[in-house]
C-alpha positions as CSV (number, residue, x, y, z in Angstrom):
1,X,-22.5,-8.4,7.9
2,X,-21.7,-5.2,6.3
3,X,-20.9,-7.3,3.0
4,X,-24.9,-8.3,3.3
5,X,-25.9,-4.9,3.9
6,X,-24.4,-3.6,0.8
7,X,-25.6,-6.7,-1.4
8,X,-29.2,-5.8,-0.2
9,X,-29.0,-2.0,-0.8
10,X,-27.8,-2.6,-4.3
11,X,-29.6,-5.0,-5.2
12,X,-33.1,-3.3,-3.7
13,X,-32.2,-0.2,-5.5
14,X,-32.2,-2.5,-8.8
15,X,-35.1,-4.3,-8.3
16,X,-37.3,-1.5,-7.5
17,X,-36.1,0.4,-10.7
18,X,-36.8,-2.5,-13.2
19,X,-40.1,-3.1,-11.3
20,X,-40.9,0.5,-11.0
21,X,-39.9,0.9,-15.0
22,X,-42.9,-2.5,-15.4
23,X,-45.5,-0.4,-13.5
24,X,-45.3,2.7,-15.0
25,X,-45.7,1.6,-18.1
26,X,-48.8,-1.0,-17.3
27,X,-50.4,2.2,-15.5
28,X,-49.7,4.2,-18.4
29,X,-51.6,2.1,-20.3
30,X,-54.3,1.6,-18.4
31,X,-53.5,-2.0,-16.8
32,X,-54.8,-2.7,-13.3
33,X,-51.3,-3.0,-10.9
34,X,-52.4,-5.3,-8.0
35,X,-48.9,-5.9,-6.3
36,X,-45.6,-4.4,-6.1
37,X,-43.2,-6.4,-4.5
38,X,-39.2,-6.3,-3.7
39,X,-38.3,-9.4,-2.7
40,X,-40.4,-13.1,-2.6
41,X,-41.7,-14.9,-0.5
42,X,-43.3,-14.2,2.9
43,X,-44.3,-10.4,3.0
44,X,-42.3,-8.9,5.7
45,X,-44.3,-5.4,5.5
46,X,-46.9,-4.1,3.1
47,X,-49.4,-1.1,2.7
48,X,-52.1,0.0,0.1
49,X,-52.5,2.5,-2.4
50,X,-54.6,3.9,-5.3
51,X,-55.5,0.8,-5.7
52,X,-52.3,-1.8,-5.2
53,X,-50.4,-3.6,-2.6
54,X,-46.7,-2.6,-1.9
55,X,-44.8,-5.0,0.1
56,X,-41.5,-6.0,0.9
57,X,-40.6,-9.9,0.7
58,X,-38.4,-11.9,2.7
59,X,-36.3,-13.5,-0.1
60,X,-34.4,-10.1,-1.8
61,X,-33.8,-11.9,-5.2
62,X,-36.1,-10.4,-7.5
63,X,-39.4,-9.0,-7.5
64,X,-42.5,-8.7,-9.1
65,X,-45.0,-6.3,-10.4
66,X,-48.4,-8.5,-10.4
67,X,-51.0,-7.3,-13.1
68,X,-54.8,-8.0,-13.2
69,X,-55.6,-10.6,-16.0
70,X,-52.5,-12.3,-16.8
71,X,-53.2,-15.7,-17.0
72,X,-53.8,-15.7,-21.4
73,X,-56.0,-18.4,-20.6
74,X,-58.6,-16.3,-19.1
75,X,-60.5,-14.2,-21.4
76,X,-60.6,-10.5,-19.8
77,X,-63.6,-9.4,-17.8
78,X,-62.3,-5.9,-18.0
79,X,-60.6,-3.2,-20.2
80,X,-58.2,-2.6,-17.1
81,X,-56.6,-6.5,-17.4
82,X,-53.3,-7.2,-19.0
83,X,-54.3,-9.4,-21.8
84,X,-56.8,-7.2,-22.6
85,X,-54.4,-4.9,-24.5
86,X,-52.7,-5.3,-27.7
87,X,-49.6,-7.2,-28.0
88,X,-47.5,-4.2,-28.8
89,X,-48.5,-2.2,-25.0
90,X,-48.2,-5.5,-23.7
91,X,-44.6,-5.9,-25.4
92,X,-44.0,-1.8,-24.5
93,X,-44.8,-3.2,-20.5
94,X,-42.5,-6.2,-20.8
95,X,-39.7,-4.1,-21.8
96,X,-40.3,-0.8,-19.4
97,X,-38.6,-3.0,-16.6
98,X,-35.0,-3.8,-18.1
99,X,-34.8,-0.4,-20.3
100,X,-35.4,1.4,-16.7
101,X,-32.2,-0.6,-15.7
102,X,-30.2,0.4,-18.7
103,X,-31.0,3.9,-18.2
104,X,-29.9,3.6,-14.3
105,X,-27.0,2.2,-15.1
106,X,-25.8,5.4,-17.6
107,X,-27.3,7.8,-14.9
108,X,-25.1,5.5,-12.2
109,X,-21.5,5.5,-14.9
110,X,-22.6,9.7,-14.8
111,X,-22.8,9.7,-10.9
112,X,-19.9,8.0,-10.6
113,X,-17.9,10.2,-13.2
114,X,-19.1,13.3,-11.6
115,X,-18.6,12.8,-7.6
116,X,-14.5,11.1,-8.9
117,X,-13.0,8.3,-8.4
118,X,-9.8,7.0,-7.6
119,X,-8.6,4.2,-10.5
120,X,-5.1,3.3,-11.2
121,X,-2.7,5.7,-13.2
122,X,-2.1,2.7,-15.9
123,X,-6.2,1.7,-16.9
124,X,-6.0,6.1,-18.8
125,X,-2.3,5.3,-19.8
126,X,-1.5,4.1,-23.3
127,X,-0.9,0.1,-22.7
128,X,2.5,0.3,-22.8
129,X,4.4,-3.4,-21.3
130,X,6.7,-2.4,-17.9
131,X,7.2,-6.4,-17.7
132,X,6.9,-9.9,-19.1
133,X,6.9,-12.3,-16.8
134,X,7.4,-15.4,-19.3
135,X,10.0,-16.3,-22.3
136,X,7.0,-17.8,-23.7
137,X,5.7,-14.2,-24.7
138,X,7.1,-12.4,-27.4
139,X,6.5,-8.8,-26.7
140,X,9.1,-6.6,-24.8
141,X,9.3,-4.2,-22.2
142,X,8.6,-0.9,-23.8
143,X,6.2,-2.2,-26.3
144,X,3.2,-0.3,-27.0
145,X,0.0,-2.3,-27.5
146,X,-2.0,-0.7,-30.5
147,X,-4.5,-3.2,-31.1
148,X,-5.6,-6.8,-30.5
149,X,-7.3,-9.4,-33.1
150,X,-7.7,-5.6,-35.2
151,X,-9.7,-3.9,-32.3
152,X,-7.9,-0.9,-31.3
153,X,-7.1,-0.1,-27.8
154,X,-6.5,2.6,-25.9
155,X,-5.6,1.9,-22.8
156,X,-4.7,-1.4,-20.2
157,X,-8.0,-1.7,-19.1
158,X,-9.5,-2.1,-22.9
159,X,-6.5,-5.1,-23.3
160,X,-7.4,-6.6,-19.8
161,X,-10.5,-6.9,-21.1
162,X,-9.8,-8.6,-24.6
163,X,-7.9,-10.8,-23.0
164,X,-10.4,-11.6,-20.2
165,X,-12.9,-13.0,-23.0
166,X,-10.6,-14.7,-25.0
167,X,-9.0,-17.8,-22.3
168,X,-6.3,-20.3,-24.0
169,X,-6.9,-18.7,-27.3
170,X,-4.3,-17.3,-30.0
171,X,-4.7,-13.4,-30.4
172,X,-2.9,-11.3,-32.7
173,X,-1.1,-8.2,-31.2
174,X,-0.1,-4.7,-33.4
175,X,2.7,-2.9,-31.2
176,X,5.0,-0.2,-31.6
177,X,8.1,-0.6,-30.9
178,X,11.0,1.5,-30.7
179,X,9.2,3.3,-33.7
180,X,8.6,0.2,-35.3
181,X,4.9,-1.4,-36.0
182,X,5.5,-5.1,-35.4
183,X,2.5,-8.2,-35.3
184,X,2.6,-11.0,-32.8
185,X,0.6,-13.9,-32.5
186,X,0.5,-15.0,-28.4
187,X,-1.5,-17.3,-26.7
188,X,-3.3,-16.1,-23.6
189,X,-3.7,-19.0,-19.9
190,X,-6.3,-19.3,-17.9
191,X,-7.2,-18.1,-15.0
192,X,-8.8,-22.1,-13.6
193,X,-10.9,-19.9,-11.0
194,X,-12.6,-17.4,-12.7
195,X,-12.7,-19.1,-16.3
196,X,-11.3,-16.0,-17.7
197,X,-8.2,-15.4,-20.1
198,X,-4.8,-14.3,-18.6
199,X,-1.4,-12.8,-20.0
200,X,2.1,-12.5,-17.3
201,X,2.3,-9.1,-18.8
202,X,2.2,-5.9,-16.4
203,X,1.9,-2.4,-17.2
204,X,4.6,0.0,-17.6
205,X,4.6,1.4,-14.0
206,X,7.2,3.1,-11.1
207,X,10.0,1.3,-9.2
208,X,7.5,1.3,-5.8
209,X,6.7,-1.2,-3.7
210,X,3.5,-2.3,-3.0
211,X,3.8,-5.8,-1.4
212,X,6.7,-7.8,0.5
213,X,5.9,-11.3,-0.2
214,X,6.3,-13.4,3.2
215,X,9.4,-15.4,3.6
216,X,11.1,-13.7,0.9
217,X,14.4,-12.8,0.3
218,X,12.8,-9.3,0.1
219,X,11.8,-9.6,3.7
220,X,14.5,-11.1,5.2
221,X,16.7,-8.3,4.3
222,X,14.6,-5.6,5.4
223,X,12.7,-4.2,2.6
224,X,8.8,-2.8,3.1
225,X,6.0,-1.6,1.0
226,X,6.1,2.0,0.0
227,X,10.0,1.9,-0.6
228,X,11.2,3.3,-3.6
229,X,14.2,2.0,-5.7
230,X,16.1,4.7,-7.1
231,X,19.1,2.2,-7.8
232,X,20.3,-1.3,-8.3
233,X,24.3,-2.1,-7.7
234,X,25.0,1.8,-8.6
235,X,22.5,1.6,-11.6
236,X,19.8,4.4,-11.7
237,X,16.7,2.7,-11.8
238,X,13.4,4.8,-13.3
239,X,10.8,2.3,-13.9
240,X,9.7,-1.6,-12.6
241,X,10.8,-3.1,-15.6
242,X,14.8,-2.3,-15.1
243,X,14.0,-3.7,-11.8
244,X,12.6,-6.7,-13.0
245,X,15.2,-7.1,-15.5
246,X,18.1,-6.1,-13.2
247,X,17.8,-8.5,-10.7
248,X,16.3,-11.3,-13.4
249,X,19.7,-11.1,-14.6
250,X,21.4,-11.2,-11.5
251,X,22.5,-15.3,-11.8
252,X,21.7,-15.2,-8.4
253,X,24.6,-13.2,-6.6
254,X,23.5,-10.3,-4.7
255,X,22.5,-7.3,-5.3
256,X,22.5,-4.0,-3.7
257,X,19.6,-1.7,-3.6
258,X,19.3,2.0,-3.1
259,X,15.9,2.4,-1.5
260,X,14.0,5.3,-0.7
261,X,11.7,5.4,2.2
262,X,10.4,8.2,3.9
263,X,12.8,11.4,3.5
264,X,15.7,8.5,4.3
265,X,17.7,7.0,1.9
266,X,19.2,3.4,2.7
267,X,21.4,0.5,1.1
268,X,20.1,-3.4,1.4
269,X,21.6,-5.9,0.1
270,X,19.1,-8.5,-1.0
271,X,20.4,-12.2,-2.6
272,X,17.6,-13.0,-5.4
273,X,16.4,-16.7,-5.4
274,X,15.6,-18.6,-8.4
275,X,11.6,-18.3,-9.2
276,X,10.7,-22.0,-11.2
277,X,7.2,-20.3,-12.0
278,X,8.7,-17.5,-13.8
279,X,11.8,-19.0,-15.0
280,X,14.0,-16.1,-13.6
281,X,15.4,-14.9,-10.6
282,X,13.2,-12.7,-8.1
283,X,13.4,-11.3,-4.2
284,X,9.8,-11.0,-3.2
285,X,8.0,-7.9,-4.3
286,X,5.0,-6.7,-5.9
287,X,4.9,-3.3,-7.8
288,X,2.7,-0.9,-6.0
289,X,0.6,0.9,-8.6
290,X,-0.3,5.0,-8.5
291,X,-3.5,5.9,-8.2
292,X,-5.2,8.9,-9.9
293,X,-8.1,10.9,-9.0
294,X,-10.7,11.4,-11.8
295,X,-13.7,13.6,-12.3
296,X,-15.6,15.6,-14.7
297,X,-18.2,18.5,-14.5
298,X,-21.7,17.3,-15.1
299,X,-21.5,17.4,-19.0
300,X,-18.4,15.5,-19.4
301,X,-19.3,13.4,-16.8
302,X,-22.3,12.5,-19.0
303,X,-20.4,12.0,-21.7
304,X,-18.0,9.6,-20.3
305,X,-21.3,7.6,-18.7
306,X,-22.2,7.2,-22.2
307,X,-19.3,6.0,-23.1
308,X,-18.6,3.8,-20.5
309,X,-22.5,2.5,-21.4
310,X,-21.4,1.7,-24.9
311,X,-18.3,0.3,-23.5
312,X,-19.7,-2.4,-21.2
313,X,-22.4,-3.1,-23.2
314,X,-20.1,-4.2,-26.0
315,X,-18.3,-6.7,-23.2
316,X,-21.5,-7.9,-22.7
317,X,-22.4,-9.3,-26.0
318,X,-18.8,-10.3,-26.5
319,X,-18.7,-12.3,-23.8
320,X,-22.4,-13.6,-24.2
321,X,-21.4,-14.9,-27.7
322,X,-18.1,-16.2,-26.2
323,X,-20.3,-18.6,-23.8
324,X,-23.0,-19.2,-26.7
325,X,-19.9,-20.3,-28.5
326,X,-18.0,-21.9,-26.0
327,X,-15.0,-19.9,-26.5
328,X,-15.8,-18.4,-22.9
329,X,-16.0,-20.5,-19.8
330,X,-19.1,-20.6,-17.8
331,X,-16.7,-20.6,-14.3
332,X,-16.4,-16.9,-15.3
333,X,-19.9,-16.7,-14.7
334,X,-20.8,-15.3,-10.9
335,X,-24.4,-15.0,-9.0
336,X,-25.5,-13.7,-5.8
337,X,-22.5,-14.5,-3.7
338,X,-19.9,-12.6,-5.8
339,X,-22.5,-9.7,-6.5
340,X,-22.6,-9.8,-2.8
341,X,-18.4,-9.8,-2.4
342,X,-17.7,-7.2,-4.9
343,X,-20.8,-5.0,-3.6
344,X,-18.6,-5.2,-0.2
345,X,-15.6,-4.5,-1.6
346,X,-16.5,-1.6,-3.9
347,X,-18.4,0.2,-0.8
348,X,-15.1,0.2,1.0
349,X,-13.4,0.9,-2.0
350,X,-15.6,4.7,-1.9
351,X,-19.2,6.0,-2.5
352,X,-18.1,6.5,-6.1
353,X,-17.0,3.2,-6.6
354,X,-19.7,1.8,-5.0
355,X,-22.6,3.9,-7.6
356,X,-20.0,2.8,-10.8
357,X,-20.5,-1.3,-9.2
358,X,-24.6,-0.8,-9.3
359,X,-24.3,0.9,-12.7
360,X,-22.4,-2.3,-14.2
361,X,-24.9,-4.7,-12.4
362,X,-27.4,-2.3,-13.7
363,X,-26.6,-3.1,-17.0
364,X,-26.2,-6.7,-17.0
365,X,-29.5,-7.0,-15.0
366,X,-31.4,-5.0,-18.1
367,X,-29.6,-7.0,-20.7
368,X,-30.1,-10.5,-18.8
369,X,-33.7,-10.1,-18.5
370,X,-33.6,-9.1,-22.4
371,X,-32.5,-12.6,-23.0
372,X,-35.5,-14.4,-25.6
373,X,-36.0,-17.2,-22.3
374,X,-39.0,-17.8,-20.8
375,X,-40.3,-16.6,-17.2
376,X,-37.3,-13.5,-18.3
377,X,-39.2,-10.0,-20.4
378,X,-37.6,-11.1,-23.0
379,X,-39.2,-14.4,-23.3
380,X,-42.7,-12.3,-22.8
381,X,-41.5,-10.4,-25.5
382,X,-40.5,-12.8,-28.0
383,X,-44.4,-14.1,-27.4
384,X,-45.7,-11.2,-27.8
385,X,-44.3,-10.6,-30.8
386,X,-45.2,-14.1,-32.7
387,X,-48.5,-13.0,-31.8
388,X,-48.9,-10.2,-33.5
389,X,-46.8,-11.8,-36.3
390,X,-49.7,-14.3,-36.4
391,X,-52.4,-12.0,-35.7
392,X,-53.8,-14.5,-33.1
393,X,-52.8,-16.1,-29.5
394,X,-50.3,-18.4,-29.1
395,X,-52.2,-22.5,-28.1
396,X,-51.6,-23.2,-24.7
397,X,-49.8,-26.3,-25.2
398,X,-46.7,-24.0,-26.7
399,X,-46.8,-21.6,-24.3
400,X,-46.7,-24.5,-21.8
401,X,-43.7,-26.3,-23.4
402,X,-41.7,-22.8,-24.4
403,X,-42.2,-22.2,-20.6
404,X,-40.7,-25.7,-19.5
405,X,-37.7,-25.2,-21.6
406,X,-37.1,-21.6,-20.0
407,X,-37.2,-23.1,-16.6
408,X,-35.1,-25.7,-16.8
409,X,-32.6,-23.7,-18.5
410,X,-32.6,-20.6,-15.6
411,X,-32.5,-23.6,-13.2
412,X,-29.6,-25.0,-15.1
413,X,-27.9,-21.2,-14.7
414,X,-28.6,-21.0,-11.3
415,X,-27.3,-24.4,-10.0
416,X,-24.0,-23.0,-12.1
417,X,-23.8,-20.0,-10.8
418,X,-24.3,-21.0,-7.4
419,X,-21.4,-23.7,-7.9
420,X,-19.2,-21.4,-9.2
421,X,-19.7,-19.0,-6.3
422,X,-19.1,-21.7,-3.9
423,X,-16.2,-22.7,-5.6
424,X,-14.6,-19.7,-5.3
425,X,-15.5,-19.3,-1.4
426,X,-13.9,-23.0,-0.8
427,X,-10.8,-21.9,-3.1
């Protein structure tokens, strides 16, 4: 329930923006408003004022901001009627709605950047490797990943996301290691789920334990999350990767761990267990990764939102020429139902959190509605502007079949979106 509560909050907040950003504009310019709604569908409660309805609909997918005079078939009885104004405040009107959501979404990054937020230690690191978990995979613990395909990176998070939009596909890899710049040519998986590019590479990170997998040598002898290994058989041990490489090397025979936990230090002995997935040998536990607190006065809080705007809208035209290319899958696309499950998740994950997820859905709600589709701004605006191109209307028979073709293909979206959502509840 809570989940729901969240999805609606967000997603009211972003509708009401982008519709806010359409009415301004048409009032601006003179343009009778007759409706605002959040929401379609039945009117669950409305009022009047200065002229126009506000209401609130049942169905919170949308909204719409209902002008006097916009069927182009009609001539205008009035100077106050959409189509009675030229195609460029008509195109200025069309495009209020998504820029409003672009803007939101830099004033939510700045938000989210100013009140702090907890992220882990690795995303600000340099993305150095702590572990590969496959012989297939030429780098090596202690590598330093300077760039990928020639795109510089300068942290885990910028290489998570390379990799995320490039799924089953050869990328070329500049690292330093041990002093030495070397290139290496690897070929990403899948993730069948989410549609999205993988790599069994983990960040360089501390010998903690975050997670006892169940039935695990790990938890048979004893071990729990938060432990700390300081060594292995009499070894000192300083980061995950010795640990992964200790006992990967262990043929199986036990091993004997010096563990932290608490102020108390304690001995376990732990026989590792041959892992076929990984082709080495493992006990059962998951790294637990350090979080750090970051925030940043009001300037440099603006800054970063910037950045992080330019940032995500970079990933967004990647990835959209990915799919347009089909070198992205669509299962990576998500609709309501995720929105709804990350919404949930990011309000328990903090306030902070939850502002930086509406900023992000922000942003690929102004850019989406950009798109040159039909029944979308962009669509309106493509219109538009073959009309003044042309320096007349566009026939109605065009209009008609450039609208046909926009709705089959946002029904086509939606019926995949909605899949995929559902896929990923059943799975």
């Amino acid at each position: 329930m809570q989940t729901l509560l969240y999805f609606i909050i967000a997603l009211g907040i972003l509708i009401f923006v982008h519709e806010l950003g359409h009415f301004l504009a048409a009032r601006f310019f003179g343009v009778r408003v007759e409706t605002f709604s959040i929401g379609f569908g039945p009117k669950l409660f409305k009022f009047n004022c200065c002229g126009t309805e506000f209401a609130v609909s049942l169905i919170p997918l949308g909204g719409y901001v209902k002008m006097a005079g916009e069927d182009p078939d009609k001539p205008p009885k009035s100077p106050d009627e959409f189509y009675a104004k030229p195609p460029w405040q008509r195109i200025l009107i069309a495009l209020a709605g998504p820029v409003m959501n672009l803007l939101l979404a830099v004033v939510f990054f700045t938000l989210s950047f100013s009140i702090g937020r907890y992220i882990p230690a690795y995303q600000v690191e340099k993305p150095t490797v702590g572990a590969v978990a496959s012989s297939r995979i030429p780098l090596k613990p202690g590598d330093t990943i300077i760039s990928v395909n020639g795109e510089k990176v300068k942290n885990w998070k910028e290489f998570n996301q390379i990799v995320a939009l490039n799924p089953e596909r050869e990328i070329k890899l500049q690292v330093n290691r041990n002093g030495e710049v070397k290139e290496i040519t690897i070929k990403t998986g899948i993730d069948r789920k989410n549609g999205i590019g993988t790599l069994e590479v983990v960040p360089a990170i501390k010998p903690k334990i975050g997670k006892v997998i169940k039935g695990s040598p790990a938890e048979k002898a004893g071990l729990k999350p938060g432990d700390v290994i300081l060594k292995i058989n009499g070894k000192e041990i300083t980061s995950w990767r010795q640990v992964v490489e200790t006992i990967g090397k262990s043929g199986g025979k036990e091993v004997e761990l010096l563990i932290l936990r608490g102020h108390q230090k304690l001995k376990i002995r732990v026989k590792p267990r041959f892992n076929k997935e990984v082709s080495r040998y493992t006990i059962g536990i998951v790294p637990k990764f350090d979080m750090v607190f970051v925030k940043y006065p009001f300037p440099e809080a603006f800054k970063k939102g910037i950045e992080e705007f330019k940032s995500q809208s970079a990933l967004f035209f990647k990835f959209l020429y990915k799919l347009i290319t089909g070198q992205a899958s669509i299962k990576s696309l998500g609709g309501p139902i995720l929105i709804a499950e990350v919404a949930g998740k990011a309000a328990q994950a903090g306030i902070s959190n939850f502002i930086y997820f509406m900023g992000f859905i922000s942003l690929q709600l102004g850019y989406f509605n950009l798109l040159p589709l039909p029944v979308l701004d962009g669509g309106l605006i493509l219109m538009f502007l073959i009309e003044m191109i042309r320096r007349r209307p566009l026939s109605a028979s065009f209009r008609e079949k450039f609208q046909q073709v926009g709705l089959f293909l946002l029904a086509l979206l939606m019926v995949i979106v909605f899949y995929n959502d559902i896929m990923r509840v059943l799975k």
